[in-house]
N, C-alpha and C positions, 0 to 999 in steps of 0.2 A: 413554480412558486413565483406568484408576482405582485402580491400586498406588497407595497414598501415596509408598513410595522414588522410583518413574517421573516423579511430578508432581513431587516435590521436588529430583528431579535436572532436570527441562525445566527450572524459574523459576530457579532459580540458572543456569543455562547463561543464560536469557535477560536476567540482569541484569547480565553478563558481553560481551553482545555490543555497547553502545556506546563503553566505552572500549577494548575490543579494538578495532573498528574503528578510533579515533582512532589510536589507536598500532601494531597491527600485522596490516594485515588480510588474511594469513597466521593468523595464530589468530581473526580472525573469521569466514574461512573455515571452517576445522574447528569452530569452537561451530554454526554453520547447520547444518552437515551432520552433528552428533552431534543436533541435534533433531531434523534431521529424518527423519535413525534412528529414533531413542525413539518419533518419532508413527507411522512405519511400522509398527514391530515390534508395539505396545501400543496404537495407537490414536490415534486425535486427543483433544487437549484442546483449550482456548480456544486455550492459548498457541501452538498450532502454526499457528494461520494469521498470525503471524511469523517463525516457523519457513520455512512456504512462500516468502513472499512474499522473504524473505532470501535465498534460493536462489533465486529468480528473479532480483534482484539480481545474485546470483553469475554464472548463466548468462550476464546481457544482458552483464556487464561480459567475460566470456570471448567473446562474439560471437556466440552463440550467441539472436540476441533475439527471435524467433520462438518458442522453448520456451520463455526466461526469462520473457517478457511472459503467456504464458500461464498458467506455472506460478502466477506472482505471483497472477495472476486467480483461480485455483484458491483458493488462503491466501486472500484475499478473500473468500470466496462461503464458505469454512471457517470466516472470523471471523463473514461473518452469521449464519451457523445457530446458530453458538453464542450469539449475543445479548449476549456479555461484552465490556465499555466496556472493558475496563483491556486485551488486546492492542489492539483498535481502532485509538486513537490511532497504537502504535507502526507497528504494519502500514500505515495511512495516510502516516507520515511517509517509512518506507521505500519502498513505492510510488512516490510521488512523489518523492524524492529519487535515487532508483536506477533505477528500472523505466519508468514511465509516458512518458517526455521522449524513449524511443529509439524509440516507434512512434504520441506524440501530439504535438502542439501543448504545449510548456512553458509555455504559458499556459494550458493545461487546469489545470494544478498548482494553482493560487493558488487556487482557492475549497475545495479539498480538503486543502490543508494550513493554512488558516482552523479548518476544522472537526476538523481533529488537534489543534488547538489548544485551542479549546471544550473537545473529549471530554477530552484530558488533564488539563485545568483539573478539571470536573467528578472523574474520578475519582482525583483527586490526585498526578499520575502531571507531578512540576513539572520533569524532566530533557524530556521529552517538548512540555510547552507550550513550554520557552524553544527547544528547536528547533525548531518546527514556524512558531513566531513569526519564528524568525531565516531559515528556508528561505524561507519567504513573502519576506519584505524582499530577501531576495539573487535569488529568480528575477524579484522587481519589477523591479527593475533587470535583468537579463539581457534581459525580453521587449520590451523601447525603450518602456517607461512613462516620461511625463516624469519629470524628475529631482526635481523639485518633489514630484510626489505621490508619491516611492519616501518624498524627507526625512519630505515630511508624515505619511505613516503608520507610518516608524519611529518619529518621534518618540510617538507616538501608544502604542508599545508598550515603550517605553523605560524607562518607571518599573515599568511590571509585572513584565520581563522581569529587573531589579535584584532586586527584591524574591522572584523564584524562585531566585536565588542559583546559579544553573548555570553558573562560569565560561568553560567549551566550547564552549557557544553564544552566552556574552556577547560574546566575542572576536569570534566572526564576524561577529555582526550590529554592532560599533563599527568591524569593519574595512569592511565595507559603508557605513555610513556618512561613515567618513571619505574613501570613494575618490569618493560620490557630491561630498562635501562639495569634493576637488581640480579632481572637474569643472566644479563651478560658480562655482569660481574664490575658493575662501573657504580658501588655503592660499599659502604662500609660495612652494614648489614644489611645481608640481602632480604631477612623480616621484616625492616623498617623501613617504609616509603619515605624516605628524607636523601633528597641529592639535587639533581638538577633541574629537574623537571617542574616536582611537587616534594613539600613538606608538610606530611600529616598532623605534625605535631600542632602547627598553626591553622591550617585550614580546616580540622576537623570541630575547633569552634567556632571558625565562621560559618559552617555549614550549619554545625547546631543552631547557630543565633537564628541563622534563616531561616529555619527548620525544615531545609532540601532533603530532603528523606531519602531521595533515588540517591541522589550522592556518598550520601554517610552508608548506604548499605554497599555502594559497589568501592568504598574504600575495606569498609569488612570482610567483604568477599576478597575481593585482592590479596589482602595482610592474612585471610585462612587462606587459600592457594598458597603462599609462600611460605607460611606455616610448616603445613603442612609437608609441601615437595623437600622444605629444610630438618625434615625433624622433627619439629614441634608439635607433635600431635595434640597435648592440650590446649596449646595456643590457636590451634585451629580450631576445634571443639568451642572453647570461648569465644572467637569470632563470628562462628556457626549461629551459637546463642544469642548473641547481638543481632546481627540481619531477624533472626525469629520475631522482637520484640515490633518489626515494622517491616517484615515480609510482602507484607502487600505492596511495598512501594517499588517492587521486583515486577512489578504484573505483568505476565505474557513475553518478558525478553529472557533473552536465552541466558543470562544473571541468575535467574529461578530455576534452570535445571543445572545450573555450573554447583550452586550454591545445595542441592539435593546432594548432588555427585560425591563432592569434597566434604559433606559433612558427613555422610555414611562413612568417606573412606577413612575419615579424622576419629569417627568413634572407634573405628574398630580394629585401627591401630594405638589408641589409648585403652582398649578394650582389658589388657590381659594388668595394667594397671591400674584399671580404676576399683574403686569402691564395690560393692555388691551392690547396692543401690543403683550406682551410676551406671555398671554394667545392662542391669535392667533396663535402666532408662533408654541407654543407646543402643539397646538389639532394638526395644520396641519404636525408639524411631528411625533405626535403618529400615526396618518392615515398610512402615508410614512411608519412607521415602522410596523403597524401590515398588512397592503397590504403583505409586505416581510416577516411575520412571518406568516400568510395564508398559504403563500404559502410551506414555510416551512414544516408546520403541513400536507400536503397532501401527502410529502413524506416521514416525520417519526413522526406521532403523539407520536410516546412515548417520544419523545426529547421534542416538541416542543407544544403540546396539550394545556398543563395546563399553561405555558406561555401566549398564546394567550389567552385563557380563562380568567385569572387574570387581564391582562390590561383592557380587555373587562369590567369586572367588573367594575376596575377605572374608565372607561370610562363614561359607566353608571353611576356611580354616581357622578361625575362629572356634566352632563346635566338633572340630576336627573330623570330616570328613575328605579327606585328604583325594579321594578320586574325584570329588566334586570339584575341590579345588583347582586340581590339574585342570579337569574338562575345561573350567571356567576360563582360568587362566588363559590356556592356550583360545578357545575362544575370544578371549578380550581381545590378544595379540592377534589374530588374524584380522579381526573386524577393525578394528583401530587402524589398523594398514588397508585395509582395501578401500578404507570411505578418509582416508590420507589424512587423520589425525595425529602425524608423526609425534608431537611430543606428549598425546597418553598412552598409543604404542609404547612411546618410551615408557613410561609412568608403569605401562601392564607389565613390562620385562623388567622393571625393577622388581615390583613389590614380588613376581615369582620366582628370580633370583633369591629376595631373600627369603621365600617361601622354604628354597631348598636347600638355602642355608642352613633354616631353623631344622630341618631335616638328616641333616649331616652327610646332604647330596652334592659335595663340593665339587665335582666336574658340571654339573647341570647349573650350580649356581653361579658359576664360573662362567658360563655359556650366556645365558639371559643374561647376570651382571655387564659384561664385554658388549653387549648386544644394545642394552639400556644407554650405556653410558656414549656407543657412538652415536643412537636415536637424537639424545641430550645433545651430544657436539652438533650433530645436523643441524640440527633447528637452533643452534648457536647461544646456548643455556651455559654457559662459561660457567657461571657458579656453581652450576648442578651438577659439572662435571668434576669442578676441585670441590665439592662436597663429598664424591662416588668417591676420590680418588683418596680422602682423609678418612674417611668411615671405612674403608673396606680394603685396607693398604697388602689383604694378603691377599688379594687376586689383582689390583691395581699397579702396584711397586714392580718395577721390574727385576729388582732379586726376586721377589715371588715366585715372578713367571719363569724366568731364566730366559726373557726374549725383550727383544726390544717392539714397544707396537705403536703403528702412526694411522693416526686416521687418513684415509683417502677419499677416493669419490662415492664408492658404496661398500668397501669392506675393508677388514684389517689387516694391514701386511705384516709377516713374522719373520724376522730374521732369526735362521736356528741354526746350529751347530751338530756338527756330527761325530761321535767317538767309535771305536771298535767294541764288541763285545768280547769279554775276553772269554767266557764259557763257552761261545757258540761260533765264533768268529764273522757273525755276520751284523754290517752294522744297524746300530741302535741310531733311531733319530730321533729328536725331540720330536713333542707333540706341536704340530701346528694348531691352538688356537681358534684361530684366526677359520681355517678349513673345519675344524668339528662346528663353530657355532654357524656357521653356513648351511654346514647337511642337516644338523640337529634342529635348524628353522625348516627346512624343505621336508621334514620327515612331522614336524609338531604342526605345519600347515594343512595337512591334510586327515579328515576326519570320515573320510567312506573307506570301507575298511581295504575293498579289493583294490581300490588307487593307492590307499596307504602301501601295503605288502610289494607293491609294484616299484612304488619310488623309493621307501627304503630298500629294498634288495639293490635298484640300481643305484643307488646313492652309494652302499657298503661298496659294490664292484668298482666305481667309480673310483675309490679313495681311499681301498684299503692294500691293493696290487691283487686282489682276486683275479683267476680267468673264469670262474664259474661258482656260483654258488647257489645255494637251497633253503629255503623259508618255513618252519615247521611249528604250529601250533598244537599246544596241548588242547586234548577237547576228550572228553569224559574218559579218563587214565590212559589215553594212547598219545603220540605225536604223529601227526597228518603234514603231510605235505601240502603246501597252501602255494607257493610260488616257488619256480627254477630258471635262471640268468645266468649267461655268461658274456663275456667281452668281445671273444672270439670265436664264433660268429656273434655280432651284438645281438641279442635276443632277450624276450623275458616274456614267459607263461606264468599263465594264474591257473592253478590245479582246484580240482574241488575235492578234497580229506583224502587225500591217497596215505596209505601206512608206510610208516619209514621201513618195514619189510620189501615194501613192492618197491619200492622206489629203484632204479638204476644208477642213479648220480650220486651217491653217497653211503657210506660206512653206515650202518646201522647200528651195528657195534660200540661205534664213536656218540652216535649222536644220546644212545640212550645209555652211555656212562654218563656223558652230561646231565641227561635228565636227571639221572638219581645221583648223582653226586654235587648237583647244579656249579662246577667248578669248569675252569674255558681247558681245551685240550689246543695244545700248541706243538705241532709237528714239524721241523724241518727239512727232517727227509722219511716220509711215513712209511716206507717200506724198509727200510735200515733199522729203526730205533724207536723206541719207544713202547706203549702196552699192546700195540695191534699187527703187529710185522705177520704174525700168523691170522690175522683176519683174511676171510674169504673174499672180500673186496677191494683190501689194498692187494693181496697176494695177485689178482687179477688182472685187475686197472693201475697198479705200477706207481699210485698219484705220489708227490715231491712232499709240497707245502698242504699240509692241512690244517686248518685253521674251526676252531666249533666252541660258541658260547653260549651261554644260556639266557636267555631274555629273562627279568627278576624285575616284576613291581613290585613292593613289600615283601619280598620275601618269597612269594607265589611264582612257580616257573608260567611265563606266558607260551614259549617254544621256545625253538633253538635255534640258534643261527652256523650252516656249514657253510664253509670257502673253500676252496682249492686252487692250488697255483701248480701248474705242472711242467711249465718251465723252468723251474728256478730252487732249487732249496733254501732254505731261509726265508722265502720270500715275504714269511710274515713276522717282522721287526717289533722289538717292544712297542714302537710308538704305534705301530699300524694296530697291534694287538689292542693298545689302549685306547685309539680311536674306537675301534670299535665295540670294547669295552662300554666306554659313554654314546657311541649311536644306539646301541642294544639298550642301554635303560631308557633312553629318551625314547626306543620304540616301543618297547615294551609299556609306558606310560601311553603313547598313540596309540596300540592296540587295544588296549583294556577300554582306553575311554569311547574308541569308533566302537567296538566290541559293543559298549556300554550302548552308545546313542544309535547305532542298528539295531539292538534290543526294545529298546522304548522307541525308536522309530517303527518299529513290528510290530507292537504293543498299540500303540497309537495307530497303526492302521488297521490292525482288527477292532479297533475301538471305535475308529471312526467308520468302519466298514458296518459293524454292528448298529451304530447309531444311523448311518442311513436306511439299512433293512428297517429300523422300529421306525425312520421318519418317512418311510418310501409304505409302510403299512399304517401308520397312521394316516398318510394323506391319500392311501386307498379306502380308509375306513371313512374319511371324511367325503371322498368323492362319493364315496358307494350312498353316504345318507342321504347328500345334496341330491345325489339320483333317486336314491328312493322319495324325496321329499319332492323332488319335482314330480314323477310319475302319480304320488299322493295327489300332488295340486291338480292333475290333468285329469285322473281320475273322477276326483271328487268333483271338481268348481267346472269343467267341463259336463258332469251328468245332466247337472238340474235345467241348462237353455237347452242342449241337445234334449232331453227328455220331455220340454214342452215344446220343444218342433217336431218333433214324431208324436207327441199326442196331439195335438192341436189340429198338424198336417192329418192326422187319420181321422178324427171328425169329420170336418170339411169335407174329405173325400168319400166317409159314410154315409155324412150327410146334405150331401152337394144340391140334392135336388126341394127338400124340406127346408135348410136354413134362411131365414128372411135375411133383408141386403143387411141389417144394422146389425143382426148375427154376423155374418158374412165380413162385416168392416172389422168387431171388434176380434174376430178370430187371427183376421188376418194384422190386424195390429200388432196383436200380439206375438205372431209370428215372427211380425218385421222387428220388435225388438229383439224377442230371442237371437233372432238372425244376429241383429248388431252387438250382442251382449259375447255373442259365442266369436264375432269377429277381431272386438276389444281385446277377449282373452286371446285368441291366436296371436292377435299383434305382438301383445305384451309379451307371450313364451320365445314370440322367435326371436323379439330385439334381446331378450336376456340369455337366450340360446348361443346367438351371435356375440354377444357380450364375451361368454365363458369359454367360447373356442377360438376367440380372437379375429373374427371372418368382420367383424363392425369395422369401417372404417372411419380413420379417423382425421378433417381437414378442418382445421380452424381456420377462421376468414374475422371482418368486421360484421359483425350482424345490429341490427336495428332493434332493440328491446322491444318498442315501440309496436312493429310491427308483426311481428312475431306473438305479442300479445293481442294485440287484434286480433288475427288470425284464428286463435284459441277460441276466445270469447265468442267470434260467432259461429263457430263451431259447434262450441256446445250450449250456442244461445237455448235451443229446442228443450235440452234437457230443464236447463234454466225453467224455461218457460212451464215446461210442463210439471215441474214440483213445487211451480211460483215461488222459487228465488229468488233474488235480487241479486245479478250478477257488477262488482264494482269496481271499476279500473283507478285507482291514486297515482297513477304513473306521472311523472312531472313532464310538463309541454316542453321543455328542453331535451334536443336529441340526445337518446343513450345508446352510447355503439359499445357490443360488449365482444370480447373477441374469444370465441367458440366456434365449434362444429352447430350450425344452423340445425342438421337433422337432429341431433341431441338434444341441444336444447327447447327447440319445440315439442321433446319427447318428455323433458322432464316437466315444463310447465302444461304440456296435457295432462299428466297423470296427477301433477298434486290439482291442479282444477277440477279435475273427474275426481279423482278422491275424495277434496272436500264437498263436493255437488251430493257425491255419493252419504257423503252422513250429516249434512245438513235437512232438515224436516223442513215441511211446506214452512211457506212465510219466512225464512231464515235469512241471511247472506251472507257472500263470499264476496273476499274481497283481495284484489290483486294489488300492490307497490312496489315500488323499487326507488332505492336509494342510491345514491354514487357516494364512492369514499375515493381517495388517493388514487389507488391503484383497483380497487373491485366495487362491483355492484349488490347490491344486498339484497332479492328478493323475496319476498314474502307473501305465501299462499295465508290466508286466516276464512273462517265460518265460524257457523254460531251455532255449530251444530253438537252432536251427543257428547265429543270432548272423550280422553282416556284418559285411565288412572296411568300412577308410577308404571307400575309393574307390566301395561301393556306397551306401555312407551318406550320400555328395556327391550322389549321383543322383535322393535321395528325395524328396518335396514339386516336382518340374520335368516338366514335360508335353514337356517338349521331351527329355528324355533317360530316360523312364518306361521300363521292362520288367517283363515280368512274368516271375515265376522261382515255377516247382513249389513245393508245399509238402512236408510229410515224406510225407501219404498220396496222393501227386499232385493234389493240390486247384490250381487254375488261378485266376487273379485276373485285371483289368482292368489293374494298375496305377493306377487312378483314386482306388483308396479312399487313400491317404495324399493325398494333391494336395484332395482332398475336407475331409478333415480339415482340413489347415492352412487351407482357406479360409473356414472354418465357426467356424473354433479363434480365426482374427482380426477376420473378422466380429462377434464377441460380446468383443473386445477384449482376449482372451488371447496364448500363444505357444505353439509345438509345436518339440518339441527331440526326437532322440534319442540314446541312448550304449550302445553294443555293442562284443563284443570277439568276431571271429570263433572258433564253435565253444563260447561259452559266453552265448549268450542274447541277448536288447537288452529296453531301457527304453525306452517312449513316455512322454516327459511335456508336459502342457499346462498352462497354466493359464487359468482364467475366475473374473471378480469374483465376489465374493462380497456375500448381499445389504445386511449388513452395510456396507460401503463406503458404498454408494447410498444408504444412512440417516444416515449420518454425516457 
């Protein structure tokens, strides 16, 4: 771009487009896409890979994030070339604020919006540092960086960021800080953004006055996040409703999937409160919102995974499908920890703590609660933790527990105590805590069922004083042996359904009194005492400590769980008994759900196994037509030259000796057509032959428009001549270099100038142009010949509905050369269109880049 008007109209449109945004991004819409007009029509400048990267913006925010993310990439690779600092910075901010977060890791952002901040500094561009300053601090905090280093490094940019005087980014980055400041408990209510930072109470009518739109929703969004994490489920729902009214002003940053998140999860814990109405209303827009977070998760599960998973959960238990909810659940917690979103990890272990609360699952909820509330200390949410520790004072209080617990570096230390038993004489220890919510994560991590069976067995030997134990699920009225571990020697086999008859390592006896009585069998010395002293397997194998519980989701025995200690009598203590008491329901919940998702994962692969045989038979059924359709064409459009060179050729040789010379010419003329007619056809099948088996090769170079049409033209000046055409080149005297495979495109503009030669009538003309635009060439075959209605013009470029039709001097074709073209036309990254009106001619037009572009 090098009009001065052009340039001076891009920078003003582009100094236009941050407070449109703020305020109405409806006209920040149209400012992007009037630039990136101007850069099409005229050219790039620096300032268009803003331009670009704006429009990708736009795309990903319409859902479209697959073009948008690329486009954006585009304007990127448009601002390197150009070398100029001063878009840079903005393109980076945009980037990362818009684009990047829907197909990366939103922690990819942070060193890139560091450096929008630098380059802006440098080229003085101080609208651009204070945001690029303020975005960093707010995705800080989004990606579960402690709280501590989000404070420490705003504070770090707090003086600079006054002194660039940008009140639009100052706002944001004092509202950031103030919400960090509620979570660490340095406010009077932690709902109420009023402290050091920022006070809503005043600033939220100066924002109205302004009518900053992006402001006033990410104050909303804020005050429903703390809402919510406090309690306040209406009060979230109400702020949810507020952002609705001017949602758009969210467009494309990651504010618009926070704000999806927290209001499904704000309905659906107002849910068992609200109205019949309201009810209604907020399933049908959690639907609305997880439809949109679906889709999300396709293009960056690490963002968006364990979001969708966790509502899911809500969801579920909401309509009370209580396995859904587990699966959910435990999904949210694992994804939330793997792509290190520690405080909705935390958030997931709360709400399924109290999931199994509402359950009357007090060891499990005990487990997630303890798990939640150190997530919360992590990530240094002080308030959230004296919230956990005032709501739920009977797992939190240490009377509760009977222990004292401190947070450490990654787990929680138990001081316990030890008494005698006075029935059994062997001591009784308190439950360690601290030890069950460690195994009960190691055992709810895992969801393939044969890893599952594996690590809980060694998790139980681990932590319960077992030397050997046995893994047995129920499976159509029997119990199967699934896995067998022991300490000493360390080992652990996966079996596949052996009967608890066959088995050598265990009581049978034992295990299926459990079954039918689903009650734990607790042995101290199994061969002395108890119902089995006359069993055939203790009488045998002598074992001390036998230990056998029953795995029970709802009620339903899942298997059984056998231990043995054969050192030691007593060796299994109330408390070890009760640990594994609660690893047994927590596996029993992991079995059912891996159980569950190896099921639909089977399901889903004969599903999808199924749908490739129907698409592996359809695209044989399609191949078969195309073959049939081509043999058709060879057949048929091949007979009629072939059939007048064998007849023609056997005259002549009949009549070699009687035919006069101007018999003799016009014989042989006619020959020499046929010859060339049956040549054209060859050409055409084999470049479309070559085309479909991939053997064409393919080098794009700069090629000469220019020349290339020349070439054509007297090529088939003769034909011209001989059905008096008027053959007519409008090509402009300025060189046009188009950047294609040369053999190609002399293939395509052969065939539409033979085309149109072919159904133009004596006296007619064809007429060849080409235009330049920004980046492509436009050109266009026209005649004035017979013309096609709608319906044959639907038919053209399809192998599957090809014919061929006479021309004006009966000239015969494959049907191949248009189907040739368009493939040739896309190959080289153009488009073939055409427009006719039967009885007055048609247009071919294509276009292919031009080389210009490819420089630019």
């Amino acid at each position: 771009m090098r009009d001065p008007r052009h340039l001076t109209q891009i920078r003003l449109l582009m100094l236009a487009l941050t407070p449109a945004y703020n305020v109405d991004p409806n006209l920040y819409a149209l400012i992007v896409l009037r630039m990136v007009q101007l850069s099409l029509q005229h050219g790039n400048a620096a300032i268009s890979s803003y331009a670009y990267v704006g429009y990708g913006l736009l795309l990903c925010a319409m859902g479209d994030i697959e073009r948008g993310y690329g486009v954006a990439h585009v304007g990127m690779e448009v601002g390197q070339r150009s070398q100029a600092k001063e878009p840079e910075a903005k393109s980076l901010v945009v980037f990362n604020v818009g684009v990047a977060h829907w197909q990366e890791h939103l922690r990819n952002t942070l060193p890139s919006l560091l450096t929008a901040h630098q380059v802006a500094l440098e080229v003085g561009d101080l609208e651009y540092a204070a945001l690029a300053a303020t975005l960093y601090i707010q995705h800080l905090g989004f990606v579960g960086e402690p709280l501590s280093r989000v404070e420490k490094e705003a504070a770090r940019y707090a003086t600079s960021l006054q002194r660039l005087g940008q009140p639009g980014a100052i706002v944001g980055f004092q509202l950031t800080r103030q919400m960090v400041a509620n979570l660490r408990g340095q406010s009077a209510d932690p709902c109420l953004l009023v402290g050091e930072h920022f006070d809503e109470r005043t600033q939220l009518g100066v924002l109205l006055q302004s009518n900053d739109m992006k402001n006033i929703n990410i104050i909303h969004l804020r005050k429903a996040i703390l809402a919510y994490l406090f309690g306040d489920a209406r009060g979230a729902v109400f702020e949810g409703t507020e952002i609705d009214k001017r949602q758009q002003a969210l467009l494309g940053t990651v504010y618009s999937v926070l704000h999806r998140f927290y209001q499904s999860l704000a309905m659906l814990s107002h849910h068992p409160e609200a109205t019949a109405q309201e009810q209604k209303c907020y399933l049908k827009q959690v639907a609305a919102n997880q439809k949109k977070l679906k889709k999300w998760v396709s293009h960056a599960p690490m963002n968006h995974a364990h979001r969708y998973e966790l509502v899911e959960a809500e969801r579920a238990r909401v309509r009370g499908d209580h396995g859904a909810a587990i699966n959910h659940f435990e999904q949210a917690i694992m994804l939330a920890k793997q792509h290190e979103y520690v405080q909705e990890a935390a958030l997931a272990q709360e709400l399924a703590g109290r999931y199994y609360l509402g359950r009357e699952m007090a060891h499990l909820a005990t487990a997630y609660l303890m798990d939640a509330r150190y997530g919360y200390q992590s990530w240094g949410a002080v308030a959230k933790v004296r919230w956990l520790d005032e709501h739920y004072p009977q797992i939190f209080s240490q009377a509760s527990l009977g222990q004292q617990v401190a947070p450490t570096g990654n787990q929680f230390l138990s001081t316990t105590t030890s008494s005698a038993s006075s029935s059994s004489g062997t001591h009784g220890q308190q439950l360690d805590l601290a030890t069950v919510v460690k195994a009960s994560q190691t055992i709810s991590s895992e969801i393939d069922l044969d890893r599952l069976l594996g690590k809980l067995l060694h998790t139980v030997l681990e932590n319960a004083g077992a030397q050997k134990g046995v893994l047995l699920l129920a499976e159509e009225g029997s119990l199967r042996v699934e896995a067998e571990g022991s300490i000493d020697p360390p080992q652990m086999q996966l079996l596949q359904g052996l009967l608890a008859e066959e088995s050598m390592s265990l009581s049978p006896a034992i295990v299926h009194y459990v079954e039918r009585t689903q009650q734990d069998v607790v042995l101290d010395d199994a061969s002395q005492e108890g119902l089995f002293t006359t069993d055939d397997y203790i009488q045998r194998h002598k074992p001390r400590s036998i230990l056998a519980v029953p795995l029970l989701n709802q009620s339903q025995l899942i298997g059984v769980l056998y231990l043995e200690n054969n050192l030691t009598t007593g060796a299994f203590t109330p408390a070890r008994v009760e640990m594994v008491r609660l690893l047994g329901t927590q596996a029993a919940i992991s079995i059912t759900n891996a159980q569950a998702i190896a099921a639909r994962a089977e399901q889903e692969r004969l599903h999808l196994e199924k749908r490739l045989l129907e698409q592996r038979a359809q695209d044989l059924a399609e191949l078969n037509a195309s073959k049939d359709k081509f043999f058709s064409i060879i057949s048929h459009d091949l007979r009629s030259p072939f059939s007048g060179l064998l007849g023609l050729s056997h005259l002549m040789h009949k009549y070699a000796t009687t035919l006069s010379q101007a018999e003799v010419e016009q014989y042989a003329g006619r020959v020499y057509q046929s010859g060339r007619q049956v040549l054209a056809l060859l050409d055409t099948l084999l470049e479309w032959s070559q085309m479909q088996t991939g053997r064409m090769v393919f080098e794009p170079e700069t090629v000469s428009l220019q020349e290339v049409v020349a070439r054509n033209l007297s090529l088939l000046a003769d034909t011209a001549e001989h059905k008096e055409i008027r053959l007519v080149s409008e090509i402009p005297a300025t060189f046009l270099a188009a950047y294609a495979d040369p053999h190609m495109l002399d293939t395509v503009i052969r065939n539409l100038l033979s085309n149109a030669l072919k159904f133009t009538p004596t006296g007619g003309q064809v007429t060849f142009s080409a235009i330049p635009h920004a980046a492509l060439i436009e050109v266009s075959v026209s005649d004035t010949g017979v013309g096609m209605s709608e319906e044959t013009m639907q038919k053209l470029f399809r192998i599957d509905v090809t014919h061929t039709t006479q021309g004006t001097a009966q000239e015969k074709g494959t049907g191949l050369g248009l189907i040739l073209c368009k493939e040739l036309v896309v190959k080289n990254g153009g488009m073939i269109a055409v427009e006719s009106v039967l009885g007055q001619g048609a247009t071919f037009r294509f276009t292919v880049p031009s080389a210009d572009s490819r420089e630019s």
